[in-house]
C-alpha positions in Angstrom: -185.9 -11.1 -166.9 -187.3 -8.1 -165.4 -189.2 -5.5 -167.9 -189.0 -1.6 -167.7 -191.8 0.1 -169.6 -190.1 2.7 -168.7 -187.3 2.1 -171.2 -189.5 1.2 -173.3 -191.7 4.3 -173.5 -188.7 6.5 -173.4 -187.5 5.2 -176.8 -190.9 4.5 -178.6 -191.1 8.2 -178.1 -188.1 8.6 -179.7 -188.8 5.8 -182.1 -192.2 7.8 -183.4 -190.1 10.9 -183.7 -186.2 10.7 -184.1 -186.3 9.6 -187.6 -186.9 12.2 -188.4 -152.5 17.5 -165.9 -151.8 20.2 -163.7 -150.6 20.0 -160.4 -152.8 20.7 -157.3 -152.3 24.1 -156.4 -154.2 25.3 -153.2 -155.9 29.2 -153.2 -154.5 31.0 -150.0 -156.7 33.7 -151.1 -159.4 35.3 -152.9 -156.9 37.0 -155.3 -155.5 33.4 -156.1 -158.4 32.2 -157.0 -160.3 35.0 -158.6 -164.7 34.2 -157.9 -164.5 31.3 -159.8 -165.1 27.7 -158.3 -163.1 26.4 -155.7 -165.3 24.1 -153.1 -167.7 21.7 -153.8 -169.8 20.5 -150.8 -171.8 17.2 -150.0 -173.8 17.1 -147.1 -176.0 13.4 -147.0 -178.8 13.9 -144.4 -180.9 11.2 -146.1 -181.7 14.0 -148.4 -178.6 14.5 -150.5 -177.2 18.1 -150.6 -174.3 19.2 -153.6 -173.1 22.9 -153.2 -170.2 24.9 -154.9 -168.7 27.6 -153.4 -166.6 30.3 -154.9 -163.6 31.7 -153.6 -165.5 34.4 -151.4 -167.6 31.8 -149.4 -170.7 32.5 -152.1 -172.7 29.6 -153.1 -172.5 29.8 -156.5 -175.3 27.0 -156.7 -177.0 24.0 -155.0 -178.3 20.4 -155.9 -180.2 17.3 -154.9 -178.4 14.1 -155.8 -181.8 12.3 -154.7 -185.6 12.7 -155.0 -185.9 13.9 -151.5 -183.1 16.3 -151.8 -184.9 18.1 -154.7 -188.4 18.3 -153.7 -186.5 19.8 -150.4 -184.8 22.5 -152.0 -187.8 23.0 -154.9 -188.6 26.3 -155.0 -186.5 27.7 -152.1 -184.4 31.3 -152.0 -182.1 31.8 -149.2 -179.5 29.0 -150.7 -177.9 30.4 -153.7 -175.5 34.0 -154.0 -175.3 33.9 -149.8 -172.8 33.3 -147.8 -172.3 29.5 -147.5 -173.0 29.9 -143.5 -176.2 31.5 -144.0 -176.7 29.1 -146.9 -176.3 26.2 -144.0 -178.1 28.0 -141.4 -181.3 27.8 -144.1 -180.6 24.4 -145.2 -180.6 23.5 -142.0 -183.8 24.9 -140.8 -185.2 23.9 -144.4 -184.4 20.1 -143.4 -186.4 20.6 -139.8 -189.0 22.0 -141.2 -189.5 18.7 -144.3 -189.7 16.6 -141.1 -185.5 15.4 -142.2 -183.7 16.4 -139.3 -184.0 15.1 -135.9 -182.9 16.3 -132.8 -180.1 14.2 -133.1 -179.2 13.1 -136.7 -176.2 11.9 -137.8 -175.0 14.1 -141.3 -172.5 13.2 -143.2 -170.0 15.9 -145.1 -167.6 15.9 -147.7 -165.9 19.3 -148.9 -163.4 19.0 -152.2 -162.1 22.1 -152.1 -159.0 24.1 -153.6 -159.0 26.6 -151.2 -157.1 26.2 -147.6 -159.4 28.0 -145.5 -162.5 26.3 -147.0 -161.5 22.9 -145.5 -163.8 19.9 -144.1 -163.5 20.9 -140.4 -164.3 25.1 -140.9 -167.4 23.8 -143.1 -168.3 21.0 -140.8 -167.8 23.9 -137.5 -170.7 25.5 -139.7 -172.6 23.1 -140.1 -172.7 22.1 -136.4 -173.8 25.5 -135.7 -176.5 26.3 -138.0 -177.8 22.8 -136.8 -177.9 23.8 -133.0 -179.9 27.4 -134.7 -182.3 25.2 -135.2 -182.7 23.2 -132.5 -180.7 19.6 -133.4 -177.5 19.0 -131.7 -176.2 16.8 -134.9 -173.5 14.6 -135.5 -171.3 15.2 -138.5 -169.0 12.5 -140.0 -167.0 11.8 -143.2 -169.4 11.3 -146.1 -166.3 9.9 -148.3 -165.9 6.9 -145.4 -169.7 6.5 -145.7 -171.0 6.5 -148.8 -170.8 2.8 -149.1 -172.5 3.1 -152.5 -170.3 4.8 -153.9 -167.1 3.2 -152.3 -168.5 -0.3 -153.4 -168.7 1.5 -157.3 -165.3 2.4 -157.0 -164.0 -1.1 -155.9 -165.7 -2.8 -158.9 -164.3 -0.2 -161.3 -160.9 -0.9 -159.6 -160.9 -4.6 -160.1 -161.9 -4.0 -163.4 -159.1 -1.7 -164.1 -156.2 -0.8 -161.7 -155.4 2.4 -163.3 -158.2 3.8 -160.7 -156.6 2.5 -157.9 -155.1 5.7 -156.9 -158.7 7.5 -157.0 -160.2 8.5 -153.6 -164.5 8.1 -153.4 -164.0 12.0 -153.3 -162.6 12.8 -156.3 -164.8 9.5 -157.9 -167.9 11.3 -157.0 -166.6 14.7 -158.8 -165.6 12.8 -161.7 -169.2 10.8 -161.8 -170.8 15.1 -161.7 -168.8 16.0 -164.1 -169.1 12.7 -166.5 -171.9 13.9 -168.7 -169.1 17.1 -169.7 -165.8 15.6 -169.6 -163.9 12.2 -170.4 -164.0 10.1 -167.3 -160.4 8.9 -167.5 -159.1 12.6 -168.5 -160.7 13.9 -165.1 -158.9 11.6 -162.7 -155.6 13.7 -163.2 -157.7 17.2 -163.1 -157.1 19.9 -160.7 -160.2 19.7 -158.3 -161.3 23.3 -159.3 -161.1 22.2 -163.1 -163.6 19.4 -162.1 -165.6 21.3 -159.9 -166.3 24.1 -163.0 -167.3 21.5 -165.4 -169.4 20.5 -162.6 -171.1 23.7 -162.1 -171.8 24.2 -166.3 -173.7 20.3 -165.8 -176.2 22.4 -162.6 -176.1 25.9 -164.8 -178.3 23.3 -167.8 -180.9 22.4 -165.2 -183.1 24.8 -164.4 -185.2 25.3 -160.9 -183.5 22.5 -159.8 -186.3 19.9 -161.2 -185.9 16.3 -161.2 -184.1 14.4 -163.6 -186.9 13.4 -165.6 -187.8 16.8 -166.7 -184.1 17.2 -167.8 -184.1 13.6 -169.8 -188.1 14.6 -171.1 -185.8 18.3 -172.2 -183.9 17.0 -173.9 -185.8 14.6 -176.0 -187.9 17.1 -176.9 -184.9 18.9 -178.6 -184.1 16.6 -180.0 -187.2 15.8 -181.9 -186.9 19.4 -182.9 -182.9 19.1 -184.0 -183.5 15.6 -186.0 -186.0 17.5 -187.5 -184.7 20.5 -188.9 -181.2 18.3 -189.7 -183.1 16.4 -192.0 -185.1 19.2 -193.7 -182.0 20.5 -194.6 -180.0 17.4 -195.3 -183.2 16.4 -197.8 -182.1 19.2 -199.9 -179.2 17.3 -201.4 -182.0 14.7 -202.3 -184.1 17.8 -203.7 -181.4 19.5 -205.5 -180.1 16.5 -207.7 -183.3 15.1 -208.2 -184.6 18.6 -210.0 -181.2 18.3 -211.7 -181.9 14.6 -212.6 -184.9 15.6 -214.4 -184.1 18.5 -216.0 -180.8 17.1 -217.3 -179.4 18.1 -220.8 -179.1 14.1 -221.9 -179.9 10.7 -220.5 -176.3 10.1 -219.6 -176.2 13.3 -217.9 -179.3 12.4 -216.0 -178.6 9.1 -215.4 -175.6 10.5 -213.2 -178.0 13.2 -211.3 -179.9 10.3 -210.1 -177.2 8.4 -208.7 -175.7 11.4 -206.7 -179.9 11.5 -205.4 -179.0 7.9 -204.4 -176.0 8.4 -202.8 -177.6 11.9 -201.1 -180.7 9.5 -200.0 -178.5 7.1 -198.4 -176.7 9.7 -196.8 -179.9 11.4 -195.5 -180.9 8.3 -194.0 -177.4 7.2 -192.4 -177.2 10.6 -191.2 -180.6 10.7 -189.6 -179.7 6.4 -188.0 -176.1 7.4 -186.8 -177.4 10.6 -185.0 -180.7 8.7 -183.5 -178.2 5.9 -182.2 -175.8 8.7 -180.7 -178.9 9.9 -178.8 -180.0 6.9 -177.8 -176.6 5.8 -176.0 -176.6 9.0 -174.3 -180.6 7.9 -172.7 -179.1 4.8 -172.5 -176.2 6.0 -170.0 -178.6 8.2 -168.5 -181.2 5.7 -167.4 -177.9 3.0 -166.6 -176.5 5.4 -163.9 -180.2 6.1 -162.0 -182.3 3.0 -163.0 -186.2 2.7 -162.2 -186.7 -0.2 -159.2 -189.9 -2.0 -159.0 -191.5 -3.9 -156.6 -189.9 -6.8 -158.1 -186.8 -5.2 -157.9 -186.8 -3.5 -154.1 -188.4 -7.1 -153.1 -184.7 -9.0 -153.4 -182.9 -5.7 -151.5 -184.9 -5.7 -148.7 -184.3 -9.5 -148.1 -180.9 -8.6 -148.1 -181.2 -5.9 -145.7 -183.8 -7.1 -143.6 -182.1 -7.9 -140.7 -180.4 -4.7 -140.3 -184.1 -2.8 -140.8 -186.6 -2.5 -137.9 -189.3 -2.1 -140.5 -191.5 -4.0 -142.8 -191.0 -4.3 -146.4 -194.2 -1.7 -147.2 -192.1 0.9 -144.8 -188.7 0.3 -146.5 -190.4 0.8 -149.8 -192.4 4.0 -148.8 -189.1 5.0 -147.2 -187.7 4.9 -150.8 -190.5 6.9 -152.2 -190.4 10.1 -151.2 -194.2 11.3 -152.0 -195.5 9.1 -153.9 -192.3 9.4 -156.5 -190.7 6.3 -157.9 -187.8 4.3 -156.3 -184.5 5.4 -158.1 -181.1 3.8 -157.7 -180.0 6.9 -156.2 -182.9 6.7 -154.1 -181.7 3.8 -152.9 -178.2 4.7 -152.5 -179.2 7.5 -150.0 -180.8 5.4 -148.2 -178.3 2.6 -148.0 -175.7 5.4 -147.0 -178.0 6.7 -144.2 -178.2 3.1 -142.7 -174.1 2.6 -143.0 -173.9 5.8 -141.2 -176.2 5.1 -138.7 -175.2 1.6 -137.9 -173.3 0.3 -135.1 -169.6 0.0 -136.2 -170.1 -3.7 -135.4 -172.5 -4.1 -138.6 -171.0 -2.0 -140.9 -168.9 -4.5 -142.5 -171.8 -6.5 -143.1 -174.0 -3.7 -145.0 -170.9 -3.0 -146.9 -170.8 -6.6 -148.1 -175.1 -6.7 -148.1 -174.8 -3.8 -150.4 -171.9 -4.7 -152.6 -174.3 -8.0 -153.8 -176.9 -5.9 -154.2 -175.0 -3.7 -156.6 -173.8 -7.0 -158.6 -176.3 -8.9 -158.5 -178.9 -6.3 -159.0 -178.0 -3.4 -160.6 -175.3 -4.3 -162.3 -177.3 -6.9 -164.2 -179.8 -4.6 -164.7 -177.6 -2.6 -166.0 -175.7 -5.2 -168.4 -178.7 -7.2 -169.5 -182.1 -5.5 -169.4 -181.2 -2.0 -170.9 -179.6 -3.4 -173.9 -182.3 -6.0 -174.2 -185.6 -4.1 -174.0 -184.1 -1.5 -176.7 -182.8 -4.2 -179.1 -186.3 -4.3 -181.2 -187.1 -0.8 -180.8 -183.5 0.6 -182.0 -184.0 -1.8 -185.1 -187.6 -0.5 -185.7 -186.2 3.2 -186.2 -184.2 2.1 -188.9 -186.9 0.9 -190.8 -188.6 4.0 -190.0 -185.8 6.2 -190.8 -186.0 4.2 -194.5 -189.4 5.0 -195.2 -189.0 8.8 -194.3 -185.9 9.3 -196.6 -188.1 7.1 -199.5 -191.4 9.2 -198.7 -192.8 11.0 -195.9 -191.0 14.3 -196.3 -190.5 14.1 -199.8 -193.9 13.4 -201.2 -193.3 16.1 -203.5 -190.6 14.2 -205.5 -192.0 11.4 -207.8 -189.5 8.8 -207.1 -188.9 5.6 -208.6 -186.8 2.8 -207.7 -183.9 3.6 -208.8 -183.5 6.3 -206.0 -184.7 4.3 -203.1 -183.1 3.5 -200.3 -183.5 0.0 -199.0 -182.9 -1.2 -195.5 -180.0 -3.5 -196.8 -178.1 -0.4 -195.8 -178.7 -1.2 -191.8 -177.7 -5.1 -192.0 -174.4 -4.1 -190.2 -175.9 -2.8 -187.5 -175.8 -5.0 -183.9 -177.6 -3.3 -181.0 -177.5 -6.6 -178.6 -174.7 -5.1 -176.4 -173.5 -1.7 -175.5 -170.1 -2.6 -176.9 -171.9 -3.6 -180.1 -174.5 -0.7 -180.4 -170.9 1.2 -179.8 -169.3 -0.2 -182.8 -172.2 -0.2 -185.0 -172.5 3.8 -184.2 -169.1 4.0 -185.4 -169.2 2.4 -188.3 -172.3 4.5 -189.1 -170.9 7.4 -188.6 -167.8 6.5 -190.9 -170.4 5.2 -193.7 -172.8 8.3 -193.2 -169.1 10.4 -194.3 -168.5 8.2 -197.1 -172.0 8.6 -198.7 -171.2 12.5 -198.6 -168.2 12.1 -200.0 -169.8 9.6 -202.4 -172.0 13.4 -203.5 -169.5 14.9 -204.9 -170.2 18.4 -204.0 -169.0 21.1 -205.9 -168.5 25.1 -204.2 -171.3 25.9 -206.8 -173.8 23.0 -206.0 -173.3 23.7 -202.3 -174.2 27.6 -202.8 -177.1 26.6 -205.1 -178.2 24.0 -202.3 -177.8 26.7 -199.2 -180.0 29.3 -201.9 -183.0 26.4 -201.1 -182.9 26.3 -197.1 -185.8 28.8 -197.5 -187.9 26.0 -198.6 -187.6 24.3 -195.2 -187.7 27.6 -193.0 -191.5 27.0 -192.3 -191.0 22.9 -191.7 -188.0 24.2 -188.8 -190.2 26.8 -187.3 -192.8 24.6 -186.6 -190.4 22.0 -185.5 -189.0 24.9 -183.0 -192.6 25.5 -182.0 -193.7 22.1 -181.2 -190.3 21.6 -179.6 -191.0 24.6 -176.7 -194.9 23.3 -176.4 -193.3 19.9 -175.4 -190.8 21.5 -173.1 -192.9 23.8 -171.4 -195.9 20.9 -171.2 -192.9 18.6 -169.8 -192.0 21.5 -167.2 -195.4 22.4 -166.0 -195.9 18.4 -165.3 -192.7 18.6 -163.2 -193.2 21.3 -161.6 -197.0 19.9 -160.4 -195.3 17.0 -159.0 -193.0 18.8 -157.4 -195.7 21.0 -155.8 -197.5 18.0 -154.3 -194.6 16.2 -153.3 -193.3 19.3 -151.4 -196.9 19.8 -149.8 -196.6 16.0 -149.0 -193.3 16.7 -146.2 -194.0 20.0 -145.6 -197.3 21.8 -145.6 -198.7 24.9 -146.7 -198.5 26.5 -142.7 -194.9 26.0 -142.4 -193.8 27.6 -146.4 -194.2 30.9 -145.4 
């Protein structure tokens, strides 16, 4: 079995620190439509280009879908709030410029769009033109007939269940955007300019356009800073009735204090597992849908491919690099899309099929298999850790004994070996994390006394909240280095004026 230290660095991170149905109605007009989003764009040169329009023509904003696409557009103007021809025209000239557009590249387009007028062959007129501005007399063709990548996702899902049959590689690749937002199955009936919003709030939570990684790094550093103050405040419970516990009128009276501080222990630390595991599935699903290849990894691919590539294997790898940057899925996609597009309509058929093993027996067992495994000892480990907390590290003030300690034995349920299991095991959590709430008894009066105590953990959340925008800013400035280098690497200095 393959390792990924990346996976595994990802969640000892998080390890250290988490326990802590309309119908389709077409715009004829601007009035229709108001300036919301109605068109969203693909345009695959090898680098992969996502842009939503409104229903003026405005590009309301822009993405890569690959490495290459977003050191392309890093740190450009000229592309968002203009025109979507003038948009092209410097998209275009952008592509020249990063050495990805030849005099006579083949592009491929794809244009979802609710609005009549905005339709594949008035964007793909544009596109032709603001090619030829810049010197390259390109072909266009259907980006939905050749993104064999994501046709061969589509048939697997189908076989897998029907009810998808009816679901074009157009609308599959807006419901894929807008995943992270929406239910999957509830977007196969949406209107497209539904989709395409929810699309455009995903792009509105990444800013300047920077990588993926930066977003994922983000958002474990918020998270760090929200487990955090969650479990300052849920610790107050554990405060509150031990005080009451100790300062009890009786033994029988106090004897009851202290089991309420069990039961708000046991809470505090199935609160603090179920919400790590929640975030964890969503890193999970993150790193599933754009995996990490190694050389191990591209090795297998290219013996697939090799007879369809004029180049050796140390070519088709820094092909897959872009700078110096490591060899995603999506990576990989692109450039399996480029080479279906390219190809003689002879040996299409047979990239299709190359591709469609390399997906199964690949990714997809990546995907299944290695995830899952690499995380199963590490998931476990937090609940240990999230134990120890609740019995010690941020209460050192309280003398406890025994009798208020909460023991592991709480966790036995919990199965992490599959995705299905680490699924039902986060439910189940989630249901006993209620209970031991319930299980508190909380009076209107004990829960105003309790809220009178959050200023006890105001300083512990501040300087959560400060460590939380060092690591985001630290995470940023890294990206955005990278990104400078990698942009210097395809196009230098003399031509970013």
């Amino acid at each position: 079995m393959r390792t990924r230290k990346a996976v595994l660095t990802i969640l000892s991170i998080l390890c250290l620190t988490a326990a802590a149905g309309c119908l389709f109605v077409a715009c004829n007009n601007s009035d229709d439509c108001a300036n919301g989003a109605v068109a969203f764009i693909c345009v695959d040169i090898n680098p992969s280009v996502e842009l939503i329009v409104d229903a003026n023509d405005v590009v309301l904003g822009i993405s890569g879908e690959n490495t290459d696409a977003k050191v392309m557009l890093y740190n450009e103007g000229g592309l968002v709030g203009v025109p979507l021809n003038i948009a092209l025209n410097n998209l275009m000239s952008l592509a020249v410029s990063c050495g990805y557009l030849n005099p006579a590249a083949n592009i491929g387009l794809s244009v979802a769009s609710a609005k009549e007028d905005l339709s594949y062959e008035t964007v793909k007129q544009q596109l032709v033109s603001s090619a030829l501005k810049c010197g390259a007399a390109v072909e266009i063709s259907s980006a939905d007939e050749n993104d064999v990548a994501l046709a061969t996702e589509l048939d697997i899902l189908i076989s897998q269940n029907p009810v998808y049959a009816d679901v074009s590689v157009q609308r599959f690749r807006l419901m894929k955007r807008a995943a992270s937002v929406c239910s999957f199955d509830g977007s196969r009936a949406m209107p497209v300019e539904e989709l395409i919003a929810l699309i455009q709030t995903v792009w509105s939570e990444t800013t300047e356009n920077l990588d993926a990684s930066l977003a994922n790094a983000t958002t474990r550093a918020r998270y760090v800073y929200e487990g955090a103050r969650l479990f300052a405040k849920d610790s107050l419970y554990v405060t509150y009735f031990f005080g009451k516990s100790i300062n009890a009128d009786n033994t029988l009276q106090s004897m009851q204090y202290r089991a309420r501080t069990l039961y708000a222990s046991r809470y505090v630390a199935l609160r603090s597992a179920y919400e790590y595991l929640k975030h964890c599935r969503k890193l999970i699903d993150d790193y599933i849908s754009n995996p990490i290849l190694s050389e191990e990894d591209l090795r297998p691919v290219y013996g697939l491919l090799s007879p369809h590539l004029q180049m050796q294997f140390e070519e088709f790898a820094s092909a897959l690099q872009c700078a110096g940057s490591g060899i995603t899925a999506k990576n990989l996609n692109s450039f399996v899309n480029t080479l279906y597009r390219t190809a003689e309509p002879n040996k299409k058929a047979r990239i299709a099929d190359l591709y469609k093993t390399i997906k199964t027996e690949i990714l997809e067992v990546f995907e299944t298999d290695e995830v899952i495994g690499n995380t199963h000892a590490v998931l476990n480990d937090i609940l240990n850790a999230t134990v120890d907390l609740v019995s010690a590290n941020n209460m050192q003030d309280l003398p406890f004994t025994d009798s208020v300690t909460v023991d592991a034995s709480i966790f036995s349920f919990i199965n992490t070996n599959t995705l299905e299991n680490l699924d039902a095991s986060i439910q189940v959590l989630g249901e006993m994390t209620k209970a031991a709430y319930d299980d508190m008894k909380l009076t209107d009066g004990e829960l105003s006394q309790i809220e009178a105590l959050s200023d006890t953990i105001a300083l512990r959340v501040e300087t959560a909240q400060e460590e939380c925008a060092e690591k985001i800013n630290g995470y940023k400035l890294m990206a955005e280095e990278w990104f400078e280098k990698a942009k210097n690497a395809v196009m230098p200095q003399s031509k970013r004026a």
